[in-house]
C-alpha positions, 0 to 999 in steps of 0.5 A: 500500500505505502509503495503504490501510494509513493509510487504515485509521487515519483516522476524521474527514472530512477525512482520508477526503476526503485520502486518496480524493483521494490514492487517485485521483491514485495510482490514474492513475499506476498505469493510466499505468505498467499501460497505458504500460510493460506492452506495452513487456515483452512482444515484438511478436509476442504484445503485444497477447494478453499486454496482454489477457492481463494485462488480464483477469487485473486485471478479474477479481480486480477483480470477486472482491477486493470479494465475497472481502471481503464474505465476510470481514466477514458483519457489516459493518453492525453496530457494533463492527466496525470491527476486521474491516473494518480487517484487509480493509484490512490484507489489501490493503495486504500483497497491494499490497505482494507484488504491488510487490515481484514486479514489482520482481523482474521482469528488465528485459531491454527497457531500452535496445534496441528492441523487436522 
């Protein structure tokens, strides 16, 4: 959230370059935390529909976010709008932060027993 959010203030190359390059090494963490901690929530007897589940469900919003936005900024490829391009940014780093926030709020039951 907080990368989108600066990425959204930089204008030279070298700081896009940054910031891509810090994108992609928290982009791994968060495929290491989706792929390594979500199967261990959910019991044995439904893990790998609940993993498939939730998989869909981040594909799917992969293939939307990018049209949803296209759809908010018609005149992308004009000069001068750098303003609506930012509030797609804006738009995301908040939605990145709810989606932090609701996983923090989650129960924890799992920690410290075996799963079944």
């Amino acid at each position: 959230m907080a990368s989108i959010f600066i990425f959204s203030a930089v204008n030279d190359e070298a700081s896009n370059i940054g910031l891509n390059v810090m994108e992609y090494f928290f982009q791994s963490m968060f495929n290491a935390v989706l792929y390594g901690w979500t199967p261990e929530v959910f019991p044995a007897p439904i893990r790998g529909t609940a993993c498939g589940v939730a998989s869909f469900w981040g594909r799917l919003f992969g293939i939307i976010a990018p049209l949803t936005a296209q759809s908010l900024v018609p005149n992308a490829g004009l000069k001068g709008s750098g303003g609506a391009i930012n509030h797609i940014l804006y738009l995301a780093g908040g939605i990145t932060l709810g989606c932090v926030i609701t996983t923090s709020l989650l129960p924890n039951k799992a920690l410290g027993r075996q799963s079944m």
